[in-house]
KOLDO-772882 format. One record per residue: residue number from 0; x, y, z of N, C-alpha, C in turn; residue in three letters. Coordinates in pm, whole numbers. Layout:
<rec><pos>NUM</pos><n_X>X</n_X><n_Y>Y</n_Y><n_Z>Z</n_Z><ca_X>X</ca_X><ca_Y>Y</ca_Y><ca_Z>Z</ca_Z><c_X>X</c_X><c_Y>Y</c_Y><c_Z>Z</c_Z><code>ALA</code></rec>
...
***
This chain:
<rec><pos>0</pos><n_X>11074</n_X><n_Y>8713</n_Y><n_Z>10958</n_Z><ca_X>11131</ca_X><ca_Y>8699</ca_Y><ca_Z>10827</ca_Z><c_X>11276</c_X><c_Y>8749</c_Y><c_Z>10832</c_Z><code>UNK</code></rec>
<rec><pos>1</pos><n_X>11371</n_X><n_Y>8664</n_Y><n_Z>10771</n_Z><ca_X>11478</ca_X><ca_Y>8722</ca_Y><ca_Z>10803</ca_Z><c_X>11537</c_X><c_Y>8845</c_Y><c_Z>10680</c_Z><code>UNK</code></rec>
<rec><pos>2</pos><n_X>11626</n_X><n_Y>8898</n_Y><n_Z>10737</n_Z><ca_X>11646</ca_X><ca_Y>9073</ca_Y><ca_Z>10679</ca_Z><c_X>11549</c_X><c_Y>9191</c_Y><c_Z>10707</c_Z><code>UNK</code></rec>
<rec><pos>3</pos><n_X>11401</n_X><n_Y>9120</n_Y><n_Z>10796</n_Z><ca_X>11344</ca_X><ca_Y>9247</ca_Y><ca_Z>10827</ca_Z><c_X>11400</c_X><c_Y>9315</c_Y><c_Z>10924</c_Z><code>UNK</code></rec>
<rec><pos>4</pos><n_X>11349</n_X><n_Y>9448</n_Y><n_Z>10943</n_Z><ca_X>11423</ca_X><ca_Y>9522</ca_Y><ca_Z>11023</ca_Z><c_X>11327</c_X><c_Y>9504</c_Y><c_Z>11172</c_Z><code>UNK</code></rec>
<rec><pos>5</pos><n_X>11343</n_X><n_Y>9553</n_Y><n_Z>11228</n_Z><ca_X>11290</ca_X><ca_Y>9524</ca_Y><ca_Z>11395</ca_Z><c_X>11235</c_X><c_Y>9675</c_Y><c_Z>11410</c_Z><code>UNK</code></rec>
<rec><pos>6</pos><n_X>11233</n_X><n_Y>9695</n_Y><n_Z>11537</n_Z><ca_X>11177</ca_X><ca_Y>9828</ca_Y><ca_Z>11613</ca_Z><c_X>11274</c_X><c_Y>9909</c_Y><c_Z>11612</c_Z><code>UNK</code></rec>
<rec><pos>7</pos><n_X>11412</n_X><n_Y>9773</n_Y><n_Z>11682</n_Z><ca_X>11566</ca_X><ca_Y>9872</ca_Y><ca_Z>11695</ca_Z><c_X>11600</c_X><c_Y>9926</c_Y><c_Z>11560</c_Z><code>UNK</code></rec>
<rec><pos>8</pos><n_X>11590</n_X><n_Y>9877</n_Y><n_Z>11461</n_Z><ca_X>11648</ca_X><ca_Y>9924</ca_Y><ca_Z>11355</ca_Z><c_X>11516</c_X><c_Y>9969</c_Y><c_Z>11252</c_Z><code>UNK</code></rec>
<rec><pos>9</pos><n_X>11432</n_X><n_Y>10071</n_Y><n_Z>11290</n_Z><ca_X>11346</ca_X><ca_Y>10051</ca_Y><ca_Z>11177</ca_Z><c_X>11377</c_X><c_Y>10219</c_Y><c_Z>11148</c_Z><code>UNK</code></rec>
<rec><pos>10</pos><n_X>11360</n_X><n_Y>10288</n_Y><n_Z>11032</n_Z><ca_X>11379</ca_X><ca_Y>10377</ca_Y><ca_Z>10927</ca_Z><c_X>11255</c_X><c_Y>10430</c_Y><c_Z>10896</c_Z><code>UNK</code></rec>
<rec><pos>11</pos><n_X>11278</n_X><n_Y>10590</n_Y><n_Z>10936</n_Z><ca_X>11181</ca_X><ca_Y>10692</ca_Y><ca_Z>10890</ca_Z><c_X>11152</c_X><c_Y>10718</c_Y><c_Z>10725</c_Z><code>UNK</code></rec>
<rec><pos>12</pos><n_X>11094</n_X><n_Y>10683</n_Y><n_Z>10671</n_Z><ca_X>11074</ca_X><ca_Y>10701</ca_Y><ca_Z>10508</ca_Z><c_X>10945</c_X><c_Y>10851</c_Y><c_Z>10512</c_Z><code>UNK</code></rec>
<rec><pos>13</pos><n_X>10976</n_X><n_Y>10891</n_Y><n_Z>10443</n_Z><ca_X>10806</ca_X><ca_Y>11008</ca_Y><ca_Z>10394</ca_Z><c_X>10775</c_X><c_Y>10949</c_Y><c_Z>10299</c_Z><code>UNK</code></rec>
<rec><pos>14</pos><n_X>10626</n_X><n_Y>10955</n_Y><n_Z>10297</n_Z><ca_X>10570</ca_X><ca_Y>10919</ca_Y><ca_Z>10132</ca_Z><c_X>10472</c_X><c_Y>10994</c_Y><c_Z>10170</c_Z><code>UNK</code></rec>
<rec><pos>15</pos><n_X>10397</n_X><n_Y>11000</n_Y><n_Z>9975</n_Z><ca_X>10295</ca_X><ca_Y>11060</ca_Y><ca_Z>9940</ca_Z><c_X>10191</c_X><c_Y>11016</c_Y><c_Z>9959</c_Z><code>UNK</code></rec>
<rec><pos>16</pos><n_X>10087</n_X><n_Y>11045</n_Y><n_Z>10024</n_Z><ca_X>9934</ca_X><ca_Y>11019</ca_Y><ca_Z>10041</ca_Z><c_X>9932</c_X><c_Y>10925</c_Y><c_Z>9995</c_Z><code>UNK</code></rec>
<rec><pos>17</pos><n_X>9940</n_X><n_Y>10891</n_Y><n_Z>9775</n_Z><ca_X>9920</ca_X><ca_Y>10798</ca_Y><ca_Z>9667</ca_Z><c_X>9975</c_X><c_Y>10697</c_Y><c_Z>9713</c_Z><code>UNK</code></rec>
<rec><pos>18</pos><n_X>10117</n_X><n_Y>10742</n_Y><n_Z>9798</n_Z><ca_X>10208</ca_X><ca_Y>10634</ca_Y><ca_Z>9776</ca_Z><c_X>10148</c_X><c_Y>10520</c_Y><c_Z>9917</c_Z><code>UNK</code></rec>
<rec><pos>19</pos><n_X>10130</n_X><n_Y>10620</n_Y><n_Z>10017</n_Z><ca_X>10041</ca_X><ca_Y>10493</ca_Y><ca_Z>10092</ca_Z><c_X>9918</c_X><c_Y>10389</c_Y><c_Z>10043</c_Z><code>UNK</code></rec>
<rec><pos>20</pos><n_X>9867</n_X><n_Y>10479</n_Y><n_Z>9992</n_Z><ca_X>9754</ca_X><ca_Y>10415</ca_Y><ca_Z>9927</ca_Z><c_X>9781</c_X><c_Y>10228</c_Y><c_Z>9834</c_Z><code>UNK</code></rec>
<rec><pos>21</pos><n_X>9857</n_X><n_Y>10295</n_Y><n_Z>9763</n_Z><ca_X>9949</ca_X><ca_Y>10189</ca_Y><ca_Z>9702</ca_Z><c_X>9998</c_X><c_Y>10093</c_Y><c_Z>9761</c_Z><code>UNK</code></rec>
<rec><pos>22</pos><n_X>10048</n_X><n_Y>10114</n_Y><n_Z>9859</n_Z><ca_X>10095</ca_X><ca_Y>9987</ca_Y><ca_Z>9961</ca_Z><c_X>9999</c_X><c_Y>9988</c_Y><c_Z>10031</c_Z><code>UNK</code></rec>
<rec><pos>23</pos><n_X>9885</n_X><n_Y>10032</n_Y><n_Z>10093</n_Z><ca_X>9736</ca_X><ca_Y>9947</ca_Y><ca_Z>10137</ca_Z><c_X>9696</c_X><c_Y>9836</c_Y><c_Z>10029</c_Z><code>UNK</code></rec>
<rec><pos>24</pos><n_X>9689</n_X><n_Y>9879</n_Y><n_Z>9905</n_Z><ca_X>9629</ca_X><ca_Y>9825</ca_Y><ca_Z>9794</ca_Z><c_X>9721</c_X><c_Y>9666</c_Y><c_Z>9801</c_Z><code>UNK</code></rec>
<rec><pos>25</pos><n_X>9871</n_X><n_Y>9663</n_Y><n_Z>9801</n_Z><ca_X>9938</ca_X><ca_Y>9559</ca_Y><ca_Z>9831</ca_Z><c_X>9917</c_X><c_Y>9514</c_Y><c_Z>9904</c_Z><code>UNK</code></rec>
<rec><pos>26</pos><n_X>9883</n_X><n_Y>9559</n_Y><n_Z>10084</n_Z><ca_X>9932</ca_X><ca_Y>9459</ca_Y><ca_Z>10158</ca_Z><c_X>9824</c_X><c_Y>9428</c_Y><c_Z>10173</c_Z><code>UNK</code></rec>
<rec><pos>27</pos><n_X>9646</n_X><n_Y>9517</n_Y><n_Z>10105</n_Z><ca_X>9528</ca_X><ca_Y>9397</ca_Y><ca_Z>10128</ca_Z><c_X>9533</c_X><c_Y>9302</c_Y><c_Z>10008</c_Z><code>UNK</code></rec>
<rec><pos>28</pos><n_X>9607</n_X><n_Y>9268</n_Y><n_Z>9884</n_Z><ca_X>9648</ca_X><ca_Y>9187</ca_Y><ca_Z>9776</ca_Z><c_X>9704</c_X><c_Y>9099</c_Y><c_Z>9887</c_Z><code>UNK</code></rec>
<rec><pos>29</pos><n_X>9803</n_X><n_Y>9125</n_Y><n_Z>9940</n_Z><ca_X>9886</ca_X><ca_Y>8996</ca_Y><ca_Z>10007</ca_Z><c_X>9831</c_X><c_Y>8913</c_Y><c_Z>10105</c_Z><code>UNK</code></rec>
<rec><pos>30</pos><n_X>9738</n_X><n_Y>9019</n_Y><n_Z>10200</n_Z><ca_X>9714</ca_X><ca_Y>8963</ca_Y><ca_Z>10307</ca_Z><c_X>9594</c_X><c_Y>8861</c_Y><c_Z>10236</c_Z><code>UNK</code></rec>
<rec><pos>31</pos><n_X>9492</n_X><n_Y>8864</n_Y><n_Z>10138</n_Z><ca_X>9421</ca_X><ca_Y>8809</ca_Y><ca_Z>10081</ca_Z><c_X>9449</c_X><c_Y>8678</c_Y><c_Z>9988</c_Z><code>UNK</code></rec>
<rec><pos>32</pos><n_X>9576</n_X><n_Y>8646</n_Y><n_Z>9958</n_Z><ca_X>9644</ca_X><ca_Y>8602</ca_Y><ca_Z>9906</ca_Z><c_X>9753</c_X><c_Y>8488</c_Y><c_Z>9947</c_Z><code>UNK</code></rec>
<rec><pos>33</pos><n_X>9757</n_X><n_Y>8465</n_Y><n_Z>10105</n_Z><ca_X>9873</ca_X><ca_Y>8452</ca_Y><ca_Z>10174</ca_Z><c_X>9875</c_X><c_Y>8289</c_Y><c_Z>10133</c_Z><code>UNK</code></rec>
<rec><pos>34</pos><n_X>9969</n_X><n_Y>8228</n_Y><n_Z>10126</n_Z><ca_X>10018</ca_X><ca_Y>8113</ca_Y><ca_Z>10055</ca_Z><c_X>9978</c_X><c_Y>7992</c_Y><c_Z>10178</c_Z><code>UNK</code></rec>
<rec><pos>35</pos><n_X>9988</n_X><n_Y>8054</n_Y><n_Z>10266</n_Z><ca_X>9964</ca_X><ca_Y>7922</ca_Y><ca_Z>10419</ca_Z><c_X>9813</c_X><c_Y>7931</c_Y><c_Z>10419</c_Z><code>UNK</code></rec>
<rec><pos>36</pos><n_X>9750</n_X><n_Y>8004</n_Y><n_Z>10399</n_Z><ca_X>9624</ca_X><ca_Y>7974</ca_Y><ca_Z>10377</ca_Z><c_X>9564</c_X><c_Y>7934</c_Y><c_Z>10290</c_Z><code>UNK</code></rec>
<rec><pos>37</pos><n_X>9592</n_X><n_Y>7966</n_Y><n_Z>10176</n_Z><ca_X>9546</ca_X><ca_Y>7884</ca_Y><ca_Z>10055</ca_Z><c_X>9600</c_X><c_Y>7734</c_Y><c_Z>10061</c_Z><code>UNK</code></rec>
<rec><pos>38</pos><n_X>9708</n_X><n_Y>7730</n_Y><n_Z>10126</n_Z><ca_X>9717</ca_X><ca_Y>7571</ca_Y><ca_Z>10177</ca_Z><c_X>9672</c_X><c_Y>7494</c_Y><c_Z>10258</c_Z><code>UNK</code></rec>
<rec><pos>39</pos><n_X>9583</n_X><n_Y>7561</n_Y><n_Z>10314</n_Z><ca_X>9463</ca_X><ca_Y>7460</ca_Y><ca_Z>10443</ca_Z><c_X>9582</c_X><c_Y>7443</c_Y><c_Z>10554</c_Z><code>UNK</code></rec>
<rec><pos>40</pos><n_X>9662</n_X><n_Y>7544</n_Y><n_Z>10575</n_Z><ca_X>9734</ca_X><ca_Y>7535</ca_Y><ca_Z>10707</ca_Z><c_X>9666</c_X><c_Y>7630</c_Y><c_Z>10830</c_Z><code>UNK</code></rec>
<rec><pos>41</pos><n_X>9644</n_X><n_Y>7585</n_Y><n_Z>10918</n_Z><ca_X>9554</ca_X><ca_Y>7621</ca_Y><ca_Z>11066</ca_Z><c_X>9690</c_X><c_Y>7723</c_Y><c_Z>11101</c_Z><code>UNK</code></rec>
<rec><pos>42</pos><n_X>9622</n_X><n_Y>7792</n_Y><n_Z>11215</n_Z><ca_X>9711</ca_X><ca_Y>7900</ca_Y><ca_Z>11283</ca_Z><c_X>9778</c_X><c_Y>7986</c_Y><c_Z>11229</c_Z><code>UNK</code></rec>
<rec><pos>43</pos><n_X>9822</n_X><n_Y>8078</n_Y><n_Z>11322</n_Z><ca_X>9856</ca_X><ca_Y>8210</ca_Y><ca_Z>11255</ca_Z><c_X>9927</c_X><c_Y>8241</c_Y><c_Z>11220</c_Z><code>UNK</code></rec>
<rec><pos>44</pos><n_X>9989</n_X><n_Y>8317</n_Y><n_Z>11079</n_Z><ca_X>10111</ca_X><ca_Y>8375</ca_Y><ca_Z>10991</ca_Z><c_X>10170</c_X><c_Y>8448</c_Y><c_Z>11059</c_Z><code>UNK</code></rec>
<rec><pos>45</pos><n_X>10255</n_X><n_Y>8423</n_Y><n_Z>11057</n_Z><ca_X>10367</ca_X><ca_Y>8575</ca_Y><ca_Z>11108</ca_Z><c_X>10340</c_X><c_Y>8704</c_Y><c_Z>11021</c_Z><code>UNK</code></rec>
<rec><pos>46</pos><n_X>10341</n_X><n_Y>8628</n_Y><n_Z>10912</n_Z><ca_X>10368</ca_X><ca_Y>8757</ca_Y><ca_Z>10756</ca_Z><c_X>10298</c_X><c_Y>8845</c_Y><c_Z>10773</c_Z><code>UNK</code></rec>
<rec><pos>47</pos><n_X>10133</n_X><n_Y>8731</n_Y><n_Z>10786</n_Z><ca_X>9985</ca_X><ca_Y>8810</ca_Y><ca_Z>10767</ca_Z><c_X>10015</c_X><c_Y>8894</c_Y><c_Z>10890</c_Z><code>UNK</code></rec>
<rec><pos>48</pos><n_X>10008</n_X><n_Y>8847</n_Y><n_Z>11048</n_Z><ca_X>10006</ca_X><ca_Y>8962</ca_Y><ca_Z>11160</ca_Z><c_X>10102</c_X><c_Y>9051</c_Y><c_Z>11119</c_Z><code>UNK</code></rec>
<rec><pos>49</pos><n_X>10233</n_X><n_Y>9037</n_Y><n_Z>11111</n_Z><ca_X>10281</ca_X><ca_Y>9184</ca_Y><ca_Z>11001</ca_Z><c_X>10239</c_X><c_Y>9309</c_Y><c_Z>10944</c_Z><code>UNK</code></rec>
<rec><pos>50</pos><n_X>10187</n_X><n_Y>9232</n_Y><n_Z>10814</n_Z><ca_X>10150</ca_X><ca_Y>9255</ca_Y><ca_Z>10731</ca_Z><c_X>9990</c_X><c_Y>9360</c_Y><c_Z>10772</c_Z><code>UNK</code></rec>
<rec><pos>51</pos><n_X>9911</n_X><n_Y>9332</n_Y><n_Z>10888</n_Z><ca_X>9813</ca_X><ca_Y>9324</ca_Y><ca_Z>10905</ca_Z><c_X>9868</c_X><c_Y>9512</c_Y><c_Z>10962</c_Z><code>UNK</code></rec>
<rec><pos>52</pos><n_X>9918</n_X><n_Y>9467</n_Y><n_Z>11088</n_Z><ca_X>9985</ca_X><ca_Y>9588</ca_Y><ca_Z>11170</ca_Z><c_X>10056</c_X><c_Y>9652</c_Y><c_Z>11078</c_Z><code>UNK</code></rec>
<rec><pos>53</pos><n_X>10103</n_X><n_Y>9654</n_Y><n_Z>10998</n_Z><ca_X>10159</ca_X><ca_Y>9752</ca_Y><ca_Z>10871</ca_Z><c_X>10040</c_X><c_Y>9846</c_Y><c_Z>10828</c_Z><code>UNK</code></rec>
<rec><pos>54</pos><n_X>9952</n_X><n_Y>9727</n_Y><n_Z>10763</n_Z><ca_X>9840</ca_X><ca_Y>9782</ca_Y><ca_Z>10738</ca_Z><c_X>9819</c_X><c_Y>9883</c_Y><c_Z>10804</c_Z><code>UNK</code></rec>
<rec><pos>55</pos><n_X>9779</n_X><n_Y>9874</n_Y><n_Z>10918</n_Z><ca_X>9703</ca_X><ca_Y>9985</ca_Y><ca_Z>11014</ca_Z><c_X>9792</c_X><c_Y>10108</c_Y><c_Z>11034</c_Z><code>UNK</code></rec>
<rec><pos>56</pos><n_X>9842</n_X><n_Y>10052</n_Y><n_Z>11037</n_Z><ca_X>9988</ca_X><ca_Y>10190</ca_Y><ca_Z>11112</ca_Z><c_X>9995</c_X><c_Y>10298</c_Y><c_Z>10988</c_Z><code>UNK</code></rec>
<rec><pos>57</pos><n_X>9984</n_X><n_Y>10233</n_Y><n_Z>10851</n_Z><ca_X>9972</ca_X><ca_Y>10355</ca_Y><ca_Z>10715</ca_Z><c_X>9805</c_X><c_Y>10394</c_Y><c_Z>10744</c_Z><code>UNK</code></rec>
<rec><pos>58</pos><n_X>9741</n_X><n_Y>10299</n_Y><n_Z>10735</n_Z><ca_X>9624</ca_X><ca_Y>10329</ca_Y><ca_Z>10764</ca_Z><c_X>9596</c_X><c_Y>10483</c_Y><c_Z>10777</c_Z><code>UNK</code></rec>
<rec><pos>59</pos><n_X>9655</n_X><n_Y>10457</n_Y><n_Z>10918</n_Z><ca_X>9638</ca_X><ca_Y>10585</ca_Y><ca_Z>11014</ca_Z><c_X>9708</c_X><c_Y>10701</c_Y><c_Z>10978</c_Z><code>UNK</code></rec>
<rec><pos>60</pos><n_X>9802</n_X><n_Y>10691</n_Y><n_Z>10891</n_Z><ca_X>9877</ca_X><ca_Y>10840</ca_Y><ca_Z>10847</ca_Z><c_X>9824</c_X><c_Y>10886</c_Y><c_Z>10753</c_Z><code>UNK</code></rec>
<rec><pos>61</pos><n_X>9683</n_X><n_Y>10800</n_Y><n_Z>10660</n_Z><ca_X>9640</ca_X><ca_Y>10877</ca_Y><ca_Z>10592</ca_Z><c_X>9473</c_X><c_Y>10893</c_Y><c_Z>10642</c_Z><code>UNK</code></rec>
<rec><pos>62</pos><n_X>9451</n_X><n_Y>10858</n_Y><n_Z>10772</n_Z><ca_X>9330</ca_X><ca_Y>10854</ca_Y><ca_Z>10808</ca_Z><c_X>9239</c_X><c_Y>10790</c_Y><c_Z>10706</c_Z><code>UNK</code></rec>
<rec><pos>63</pos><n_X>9266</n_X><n_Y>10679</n_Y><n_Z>10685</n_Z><ca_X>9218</ca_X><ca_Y>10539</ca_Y><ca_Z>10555</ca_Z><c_X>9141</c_X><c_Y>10406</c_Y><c_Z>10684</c_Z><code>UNK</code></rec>
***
Protein backbone atom coordinates (compact mmCIF):
# COMPACT_ATOMS: atom_id res chain seq x y z
CA UNK A 1 0.00 0.00 0.00
CA UNK A 2 1.50 3.04 -0.80
CA UNK A 3 2.56 5.59 2.20
CA UNK A 4 2.98 2.53 4.39
CA UNK A 5 5.92 2.51 6.22
CA UNK A 6 8.31 -0.61 5.77
CA UNK A 7 10.65 -2.30 8.41
CA UNK A 8 13.29 0.54 7.42
CA UNK A 9 11.12 3.13 8.44
CA UNK A 10 8.73 1.77 10.97
CA UNK A 11 8.05 3.85 14.46
CA UNK A 12 7.97 2.85 18.06
CA UNK A 13 4.42 4.05 19.37
CA UNK A 14 3.36 2.89 23.30
CA UNK A 15 -0.17 2.22 23.83
CA UNK A 16 -2.49 1.18 26.43
CA UNK A 17 -3.51 -2.42 26.92
CA UNK A 18 -7.40 -0.82 25.82
CA UNK A 19 -5.76 0.75 23.15
CA UNK A 20 -4.50 -2.54 21.63
CA UNK A 21 -7.46 -4.14 22.19
CA UNK A 22 -9.18 -1.62 20.03
CA UNK A 23 -7.14 -2.09 17.11
CA UNK A 24 -7.55 -6.08 17.44
CA UNK A 25 -11.25 -5.28 17.46
CA UNK A 26 -10.48 -3.29 13.96
CA UNK A 27 -8.23 -5.25 12.29
CA UNK A 28 -10.58 -8.52 13.03
CA UNK A 29 -13.63 -5.92 11.56
CA UNK A 30 -11.35 -5.47 8.52
CA UNK A 31 -9.85 -8.56 8.04
CA UNK A 32 -13.60 -9.98 8.06
CA UNK A 33 -14.72 -7.47 5.88
CA UNK A 34 -12.03 -7.23 3.15
CA UNK A 35 -13.55 -5.87 -0.14
CA UNK A 36 -11.55 -8.56 -2.59
CA UNK A 37 -13.29 -11.07 -0.96
CA UNK A 38 -16.57 -10.10 -0.79
CA UNK A 39 -15.93 -9.78 -4.49
CA UNK A 40 -15.37 -13.48 -5.35
CA UNK A 41 -11.70 -12.56 -6.11
CA UNK A 42 -9.34 -15.88 -5.61
CA UNK A 43 -5.84 -15.36 -4.04
CA UNK A 44 -4.27 -13.58 -1.57
CA UNK A 45 -4.61 -9.80 -0.22
CA UNK A 46 -1.74 -8.03 0.56
CA UNK A 47 -3.92 -5.86 3.07
CA UNK A 48 -5.43 -9.02 4.71
CA UNK A 49 -1.61 -10.76 5.12
CA UNK A 50 -0.80 -7.31 6.69
CA UNK A 51 -3.33 -6.83 8.38
CA UNK A 52 -3.25 -10.47 9.66
CA UNK A 53 0.64 -10.12 10.93
CA UNK A 54 -0.36 -6.82 12.61
CA UNK A 55 -2.81 -8.70 14.19
CA UNK A 56 -0.49 -11.05 15.83
CA UNK A 57 2.38 -8.93 16.60
CA UNK A 58 -0.30 -6.68 19.11
CA UNK A 59 -1.62 -9.87 19.83
CA UNK A 60 1.39 -10.75 21.56
CA UNK A 61 2.08 -7.51 23.56
CA UNK A 62 -0.95 -8.04 25.23
CA UNK A 63 -0.74 -11.81 25.47
CA UNK A 64 -4.44 -11.81 23.52
Amino acid sequence: MPGMPNAATAHNVSLASDEIRLLLQSLDHCLATCNKKAAGKAGPCEDCDRARALRQRLAKQIGA
